[in-house]
C-alpha positions as CSV (number, residue, x, y, z in Angstrom):
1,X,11.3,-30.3,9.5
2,X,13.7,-30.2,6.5
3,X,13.3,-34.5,6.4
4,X,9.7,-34.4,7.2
5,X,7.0,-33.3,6.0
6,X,4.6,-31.5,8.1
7,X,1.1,-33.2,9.3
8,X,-2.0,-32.1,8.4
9,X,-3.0,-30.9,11.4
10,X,0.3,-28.5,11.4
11,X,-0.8,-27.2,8.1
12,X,-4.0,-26.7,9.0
13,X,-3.1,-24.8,12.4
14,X,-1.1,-22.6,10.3
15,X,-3.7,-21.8,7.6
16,X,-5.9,-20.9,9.8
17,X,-4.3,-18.7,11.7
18,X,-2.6,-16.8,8.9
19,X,-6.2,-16.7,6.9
20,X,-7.6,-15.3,9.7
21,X,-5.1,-12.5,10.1
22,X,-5.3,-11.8,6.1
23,X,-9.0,-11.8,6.2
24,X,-9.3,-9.4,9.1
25,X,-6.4,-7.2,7.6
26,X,-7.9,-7.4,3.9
27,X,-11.8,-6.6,5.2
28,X,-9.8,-3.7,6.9
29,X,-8.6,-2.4,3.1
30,X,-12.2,-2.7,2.1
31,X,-13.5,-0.6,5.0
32,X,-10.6,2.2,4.4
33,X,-11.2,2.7,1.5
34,X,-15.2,2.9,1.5
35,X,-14.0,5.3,4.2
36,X,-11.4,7.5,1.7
37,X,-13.5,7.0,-1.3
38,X,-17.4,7.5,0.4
39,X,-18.6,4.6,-1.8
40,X,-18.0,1.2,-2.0
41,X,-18.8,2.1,-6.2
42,X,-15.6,4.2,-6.0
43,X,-13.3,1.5,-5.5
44,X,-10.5,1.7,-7.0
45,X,-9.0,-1.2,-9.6
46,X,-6.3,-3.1,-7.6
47,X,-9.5,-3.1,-4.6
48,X,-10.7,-5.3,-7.4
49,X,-7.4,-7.1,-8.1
50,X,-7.3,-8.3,-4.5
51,X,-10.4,-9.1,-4.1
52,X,-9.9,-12.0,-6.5
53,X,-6.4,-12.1,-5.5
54,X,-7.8,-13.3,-1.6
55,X,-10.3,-15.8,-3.3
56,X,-7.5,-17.5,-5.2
57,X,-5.1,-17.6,-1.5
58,X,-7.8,-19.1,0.1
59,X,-8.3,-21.6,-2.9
60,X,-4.6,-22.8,-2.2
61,X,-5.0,-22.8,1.7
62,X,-8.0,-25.4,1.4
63,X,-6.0,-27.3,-1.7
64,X,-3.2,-27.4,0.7
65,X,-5.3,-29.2,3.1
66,X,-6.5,-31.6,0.6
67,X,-2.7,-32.2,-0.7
68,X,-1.7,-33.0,2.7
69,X,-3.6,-36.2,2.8
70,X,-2.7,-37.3,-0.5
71,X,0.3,-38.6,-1.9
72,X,1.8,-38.4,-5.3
73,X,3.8,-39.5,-7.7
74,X,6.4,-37.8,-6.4
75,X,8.5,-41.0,-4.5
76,X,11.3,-43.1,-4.1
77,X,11.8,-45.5,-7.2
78,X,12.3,-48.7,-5.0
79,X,8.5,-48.2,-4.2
80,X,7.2,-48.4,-7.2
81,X,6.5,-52.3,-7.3
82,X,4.5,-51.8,-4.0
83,X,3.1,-48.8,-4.8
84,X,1.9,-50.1,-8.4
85,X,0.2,-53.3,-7.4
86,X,-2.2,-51.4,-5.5
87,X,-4.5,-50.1,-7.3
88,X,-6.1,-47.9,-4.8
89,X,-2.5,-45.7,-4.0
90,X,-2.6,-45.7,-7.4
91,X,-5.6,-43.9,-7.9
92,X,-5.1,-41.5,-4.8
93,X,-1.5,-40.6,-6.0
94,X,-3.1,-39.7,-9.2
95,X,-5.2,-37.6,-7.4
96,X,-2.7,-36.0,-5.3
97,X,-1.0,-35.8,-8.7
98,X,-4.0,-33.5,-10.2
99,X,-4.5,-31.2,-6.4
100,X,-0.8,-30.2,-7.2
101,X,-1.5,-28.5,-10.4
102,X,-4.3,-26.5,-8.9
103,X,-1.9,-25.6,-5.8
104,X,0.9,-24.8,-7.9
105,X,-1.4,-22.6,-10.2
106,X,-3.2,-20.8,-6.9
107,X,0.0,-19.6,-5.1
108,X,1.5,-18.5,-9.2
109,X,-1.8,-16.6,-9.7
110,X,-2.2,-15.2,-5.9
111,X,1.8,-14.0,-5.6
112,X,1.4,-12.3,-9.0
113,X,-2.0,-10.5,-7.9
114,X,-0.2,-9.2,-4.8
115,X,2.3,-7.7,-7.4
116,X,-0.4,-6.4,-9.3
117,X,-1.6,-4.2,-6.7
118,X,1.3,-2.9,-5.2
119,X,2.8,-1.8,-9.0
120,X,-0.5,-0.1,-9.1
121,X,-0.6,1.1,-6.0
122,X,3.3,2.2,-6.6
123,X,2.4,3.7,-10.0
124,X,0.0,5.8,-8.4
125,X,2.2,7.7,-5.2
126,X,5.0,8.1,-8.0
127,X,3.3,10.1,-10.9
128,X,5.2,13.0,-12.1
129,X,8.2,11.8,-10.1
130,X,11.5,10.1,-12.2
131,X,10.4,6.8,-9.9
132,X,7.8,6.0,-12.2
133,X,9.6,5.4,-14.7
134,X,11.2,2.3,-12.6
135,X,7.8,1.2,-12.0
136,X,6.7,0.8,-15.2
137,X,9.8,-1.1,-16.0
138,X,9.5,-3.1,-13.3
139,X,5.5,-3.8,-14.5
140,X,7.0,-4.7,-17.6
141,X,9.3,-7.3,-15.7
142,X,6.8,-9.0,-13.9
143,X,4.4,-9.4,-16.9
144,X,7.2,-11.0,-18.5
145,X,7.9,-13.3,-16.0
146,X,4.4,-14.3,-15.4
147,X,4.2,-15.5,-19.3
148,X,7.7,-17.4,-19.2
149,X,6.9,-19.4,-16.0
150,X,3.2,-20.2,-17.8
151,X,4.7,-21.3,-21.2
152,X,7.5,-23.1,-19.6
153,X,5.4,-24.4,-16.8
154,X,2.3,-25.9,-20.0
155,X,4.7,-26.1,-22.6
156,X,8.4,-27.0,-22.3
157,X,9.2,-28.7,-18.8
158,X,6.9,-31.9,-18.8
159,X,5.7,-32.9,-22.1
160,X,3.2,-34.4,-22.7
161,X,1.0,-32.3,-20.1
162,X,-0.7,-35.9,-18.8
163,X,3.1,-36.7,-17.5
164,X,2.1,-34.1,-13.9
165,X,-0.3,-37.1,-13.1
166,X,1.1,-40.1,-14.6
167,X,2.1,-43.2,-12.6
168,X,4.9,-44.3,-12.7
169,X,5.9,-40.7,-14.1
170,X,8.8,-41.2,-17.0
171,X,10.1,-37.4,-16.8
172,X,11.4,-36.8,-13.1
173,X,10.6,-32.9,-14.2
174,X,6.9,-33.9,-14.1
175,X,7.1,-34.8,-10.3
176,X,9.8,-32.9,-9.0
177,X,8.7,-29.4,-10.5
178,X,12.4,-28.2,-10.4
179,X,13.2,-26.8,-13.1
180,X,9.7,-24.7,-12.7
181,X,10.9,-23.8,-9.2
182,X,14.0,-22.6,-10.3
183,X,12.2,-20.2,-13.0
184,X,9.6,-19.1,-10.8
185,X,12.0,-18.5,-7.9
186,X,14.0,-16.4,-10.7
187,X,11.0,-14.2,-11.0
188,X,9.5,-14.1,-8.0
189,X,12.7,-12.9,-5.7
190,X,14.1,-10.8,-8.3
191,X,10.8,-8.5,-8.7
192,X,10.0,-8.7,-4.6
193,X,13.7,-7.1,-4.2
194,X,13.3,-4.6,-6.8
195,X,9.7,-3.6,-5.3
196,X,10.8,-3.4,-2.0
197,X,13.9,-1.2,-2.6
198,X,11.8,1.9,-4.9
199,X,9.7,2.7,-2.4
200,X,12.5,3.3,0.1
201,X,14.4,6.5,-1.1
202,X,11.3,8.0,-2.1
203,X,10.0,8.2,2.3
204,X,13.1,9.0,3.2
205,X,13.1,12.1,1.3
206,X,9.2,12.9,1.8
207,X,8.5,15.5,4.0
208,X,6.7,13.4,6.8
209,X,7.5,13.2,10.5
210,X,10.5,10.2,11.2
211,X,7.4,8.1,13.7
212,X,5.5,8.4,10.0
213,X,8.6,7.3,8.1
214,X,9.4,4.4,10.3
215,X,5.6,2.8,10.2
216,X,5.3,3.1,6.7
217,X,8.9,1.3,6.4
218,X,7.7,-1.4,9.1
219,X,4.9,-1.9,7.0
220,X,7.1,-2.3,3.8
221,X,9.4,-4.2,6.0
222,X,7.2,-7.1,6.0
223,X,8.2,-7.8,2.5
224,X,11.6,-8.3,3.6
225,X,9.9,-11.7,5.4
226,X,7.9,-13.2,2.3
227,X,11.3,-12.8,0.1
228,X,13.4,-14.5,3.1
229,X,10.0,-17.1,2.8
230,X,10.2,-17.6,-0.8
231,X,14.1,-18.5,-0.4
232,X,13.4,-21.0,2.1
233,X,10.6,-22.8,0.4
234,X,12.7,-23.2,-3.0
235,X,15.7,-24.1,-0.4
236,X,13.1,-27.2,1.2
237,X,12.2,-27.9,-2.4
238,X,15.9,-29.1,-3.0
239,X,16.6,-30.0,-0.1
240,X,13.7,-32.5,0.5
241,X,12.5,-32.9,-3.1
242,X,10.4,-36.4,-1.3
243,X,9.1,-33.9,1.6
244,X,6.2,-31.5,1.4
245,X,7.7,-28.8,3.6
246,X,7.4,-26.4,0.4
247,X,3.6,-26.5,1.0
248,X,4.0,-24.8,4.7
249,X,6.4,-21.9,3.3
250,X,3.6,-22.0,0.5
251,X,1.0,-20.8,3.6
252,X,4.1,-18.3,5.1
253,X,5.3,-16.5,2.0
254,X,2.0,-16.1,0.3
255,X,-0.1,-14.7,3.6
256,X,2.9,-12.0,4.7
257,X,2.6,-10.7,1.1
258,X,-1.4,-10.7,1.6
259,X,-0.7,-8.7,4.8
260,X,1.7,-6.2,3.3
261,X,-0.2,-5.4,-0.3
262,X,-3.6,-4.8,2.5
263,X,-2.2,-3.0,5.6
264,X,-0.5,-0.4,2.5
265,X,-4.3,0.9,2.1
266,X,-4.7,1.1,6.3
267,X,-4.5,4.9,6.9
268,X,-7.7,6.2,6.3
269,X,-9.3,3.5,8.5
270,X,-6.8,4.1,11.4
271,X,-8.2,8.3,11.3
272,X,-11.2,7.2,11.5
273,X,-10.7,4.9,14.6
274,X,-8.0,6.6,16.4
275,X,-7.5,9.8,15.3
276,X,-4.5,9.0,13.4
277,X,-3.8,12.1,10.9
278,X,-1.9,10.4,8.2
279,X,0.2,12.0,5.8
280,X,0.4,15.8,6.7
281,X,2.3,17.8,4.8
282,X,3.5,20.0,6.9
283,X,5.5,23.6,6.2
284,X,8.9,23.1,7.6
285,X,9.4,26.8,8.0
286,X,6.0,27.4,10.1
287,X,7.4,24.4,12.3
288,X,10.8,26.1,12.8
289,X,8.9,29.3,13.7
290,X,6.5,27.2,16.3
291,X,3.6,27.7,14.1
292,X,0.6,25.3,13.1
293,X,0.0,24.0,10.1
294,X,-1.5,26.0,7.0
295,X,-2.4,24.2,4.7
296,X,-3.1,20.5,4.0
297,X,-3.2,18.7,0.8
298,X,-6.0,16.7,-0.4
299,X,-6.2,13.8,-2.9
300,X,-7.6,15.7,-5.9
301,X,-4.4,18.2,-5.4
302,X,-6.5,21.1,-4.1
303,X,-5.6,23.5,-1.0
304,X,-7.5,24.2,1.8
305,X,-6.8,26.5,5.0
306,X,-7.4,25.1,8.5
307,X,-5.2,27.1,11.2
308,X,-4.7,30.6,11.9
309,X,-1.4,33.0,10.5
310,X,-0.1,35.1,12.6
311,X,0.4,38.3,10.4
312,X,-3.5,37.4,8.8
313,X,-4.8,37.5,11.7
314,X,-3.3,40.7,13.4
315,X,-4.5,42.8,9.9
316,X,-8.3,41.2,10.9
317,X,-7.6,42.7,14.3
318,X,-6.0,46.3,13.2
319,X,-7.9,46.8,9.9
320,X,-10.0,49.9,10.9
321,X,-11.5,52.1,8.3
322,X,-11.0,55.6,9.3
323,X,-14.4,57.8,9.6
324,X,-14.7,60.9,7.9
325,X,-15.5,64.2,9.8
326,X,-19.3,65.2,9.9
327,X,-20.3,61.5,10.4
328,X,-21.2,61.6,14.0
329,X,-22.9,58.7,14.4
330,X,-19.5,56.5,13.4
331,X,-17.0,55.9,16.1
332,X,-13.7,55.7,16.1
333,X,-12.2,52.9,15.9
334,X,-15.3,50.5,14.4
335,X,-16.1,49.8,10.9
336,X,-19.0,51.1,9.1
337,X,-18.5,49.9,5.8
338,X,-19.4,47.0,3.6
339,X,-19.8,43.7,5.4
340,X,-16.1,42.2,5.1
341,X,-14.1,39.3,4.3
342,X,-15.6,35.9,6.8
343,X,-12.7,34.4,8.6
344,X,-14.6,31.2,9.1
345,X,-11.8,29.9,7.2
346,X,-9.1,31.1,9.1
347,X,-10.6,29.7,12.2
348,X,-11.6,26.2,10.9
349,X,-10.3,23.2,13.0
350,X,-7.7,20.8,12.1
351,X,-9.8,18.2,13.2
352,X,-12.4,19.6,10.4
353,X,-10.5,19.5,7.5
354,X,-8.8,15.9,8.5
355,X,-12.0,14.4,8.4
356,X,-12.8,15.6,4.7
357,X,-9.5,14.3,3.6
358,X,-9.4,11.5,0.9
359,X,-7.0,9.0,-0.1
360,X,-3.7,9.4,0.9
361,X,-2.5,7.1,-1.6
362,X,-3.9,8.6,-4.4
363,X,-1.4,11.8,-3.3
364,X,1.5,11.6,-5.5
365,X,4.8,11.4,-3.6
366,X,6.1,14.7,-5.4
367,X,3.6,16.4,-3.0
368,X,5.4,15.4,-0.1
369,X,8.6,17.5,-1.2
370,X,7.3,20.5,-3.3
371,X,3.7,21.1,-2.3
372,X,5.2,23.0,0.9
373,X,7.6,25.1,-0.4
374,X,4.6,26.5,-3.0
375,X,1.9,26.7,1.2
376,X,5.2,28.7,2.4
377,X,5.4,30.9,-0.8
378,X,1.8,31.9,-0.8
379,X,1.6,32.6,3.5
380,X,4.7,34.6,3.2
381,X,2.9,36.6,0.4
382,X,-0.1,37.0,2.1
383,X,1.7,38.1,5.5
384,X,3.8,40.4,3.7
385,X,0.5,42.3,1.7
386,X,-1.1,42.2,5.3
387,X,1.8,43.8,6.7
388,X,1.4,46.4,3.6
389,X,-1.9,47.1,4.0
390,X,-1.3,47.4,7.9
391,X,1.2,50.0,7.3
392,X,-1.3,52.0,4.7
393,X,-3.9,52.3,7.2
394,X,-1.7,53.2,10.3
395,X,0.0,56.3,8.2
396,X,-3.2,57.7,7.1
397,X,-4.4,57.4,10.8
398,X,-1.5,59.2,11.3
399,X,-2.3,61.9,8.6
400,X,-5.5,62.7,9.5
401,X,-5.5,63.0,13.6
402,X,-5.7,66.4,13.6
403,X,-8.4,66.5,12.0
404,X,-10.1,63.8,14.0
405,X,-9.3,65.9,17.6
């Protein structure tokens, strides 16, 4: 492959294929979260981003296919006398010459968009947390990078501009594009490493079960393959420089990063087809004891309860007011007071309260660590007034049997 370049129908195969996994993967973002959000108005802003994000890789597939039946004026110089005194190669390099541009601009614009959203994305999970600090620097980096490869790419490597097209082309720069490749391949690899190494420490210390941890790593594993794809195109690049085997690591490094910025957004959509309760945050000490979970966390940072405790629900078993002599028609034993407290809460489902739960991205990471400890500081609490108040009403019983036989 390295001292060929592929056919069309190859490149074709493979763009349709790896469209048709990003469009099935990126319809699925959409649909979780409509699902997490309960509105497709409630979209978020990097839902927008990648919306025009997968217009622009689709652009560059279909260029690609049009590129691949067109030369340009990229060639060996001993072909120029042939290749000049036909006028028609002439004219189709020089259209081959103009698709370039467009492709090169398409997989710029679409690799950059992925970035977008996952620094947003990113920015969101890490608020409150030192992380976000690197995120923002790292923002910072790739807006920088985006506006060097533009200036140098309009501006400073093929002057004048008419020189990407031209036939015969005077500055080899103009055809080659390697100076370009080597600033964009500067960028690009540099920010995909540093993106794919925040996230890492950050799941191995959040508080989620290890099958959780190593999905969401999998996931974010996948990134590993589109900076191991970026290498190998620029590798082809100068390797072949008279080959167009760039343009099928082009379709390879620009669909896996599709794949990983979309399947991110996934968990609400996987609930709701499977069951899948994403994202738990689960008390570590109620797991050690063999209890259920207390309390889960939902995207706006509120609290609700969904299982039983133990020592709550032994004081709504042994909470009996004590009846007062003369009252006859009370008995022992049963309440006659003021309606009490409902324990409809106490008794809701798990599967109840998953359903309401929104998006799990939105949750700040700091959640995962802390938002426990503050669950198990509130049950013990509770548990340990019960117990009180359990204790209270059993020595009064105690005080007052006499007067009861």
């Amino acid at each position: 492959m390295g001292n060929e370049s592929p056919t069309p129908n190859q490149l074709f195969t493979e763009a349709i294929v790896f469209w048709s996994i990003g469009l099935v993967i990126y319809v699925g973002r959409v649909v979780a979260r409509i699902i997490a959000n309960g509105s497709y108005k409630r979209l978020f802003v990097d839902d927008y981003v990648m919306a025009a994000t997968f217009a622009i890789y689709t652009t560059l597939l279909v260029l690609i296919q049009i590129s691949a039946r067109y030369a340009t004026n990229l060639m060996d110089p001993k072909d120029y006398d042939m290749v000049l005194a036909d006028p028609k190669q002439v004219s189709d390099r020089i259209y081959g010459s103009k698709i370039v541009i467009g492709l090169e601009q398409c997989m710029l614009i679409s690799t950059w968009g992925v970035k977008t959203c996952m620094l947003m994305l990113y920015w969101r999970i890490t608020q409150n947390l030192k992380s976000n600090l690197y995120i923002k620097i790292l923002a910072v980096y790739v807006a920088v990078g985006f506006v060097v490869i533009m200036v140098t790419y309009y501006a400073v490597y093929c002057r004048p501009f008419s020189q990407y097209w031209a036939m015969p082309v005077d500055n080899m720069q103009c055809a080659t594009y390697q100076y370009y490749s080597i600033t964009q391949a500067v960028f690009n690899i540099s920010s995909d490493a540093v993106m794919f190494a925040i996230p890492i420490p950050l799941l191995i210390k959040a508080q989620l079960k290890r099958r959780r941890k190593v999905v969401l790593i999998g996931v974010m594993s996948l990134g590993l393959f589109t900076i191991i794809a970026a290498i190998l195109n620029k590798y082809f690049n100068f390797a072949s420089p008279l080959t167009t085997t760039y343009q099928i690591w082009y379709i390879r490094e620009s669909s896996t990063a599709i794949y990983v910025a979309n399947l991110m957004c996934w968990w609400p959509l996987l609930r709701k087809l499977f069951g899948v309760k994403a994202f738990q945050y689960n008390s570590n000490r109620a797991q050690k004891h063999g209890k259920p979970d207390n309390q889960n966390n939902d995207s706006s940072g509120s609290y609700s309860n969904n299982s039983h405790s133990h020592p709550s629900s032994n004081f709504s078993r042994s909470w009996k007011l004590p009846f007062h002599r003369g009252n006859k028609n009370t008995t022992p034993g049963k309440y006659s007071g003021a309606k009490g407290p409902s324990t409809e809460p106490i008794n809701r489902s798990n599967a109840e309260f998953i359903n309401d739960m929104h998006r799990v991205e939105a949750v700040p990471l700091e959640n995962w660590t802390t938002k426990h400890t503050r669950t198990d500081t509130s049950i013990t609490q509770d548990s340990r007034n019960s117990l009180e108040k359990q204790c209270d009403v059993e020595l009064y019983q105690k005080q007052h049997a006499r007067s009861l036989c």
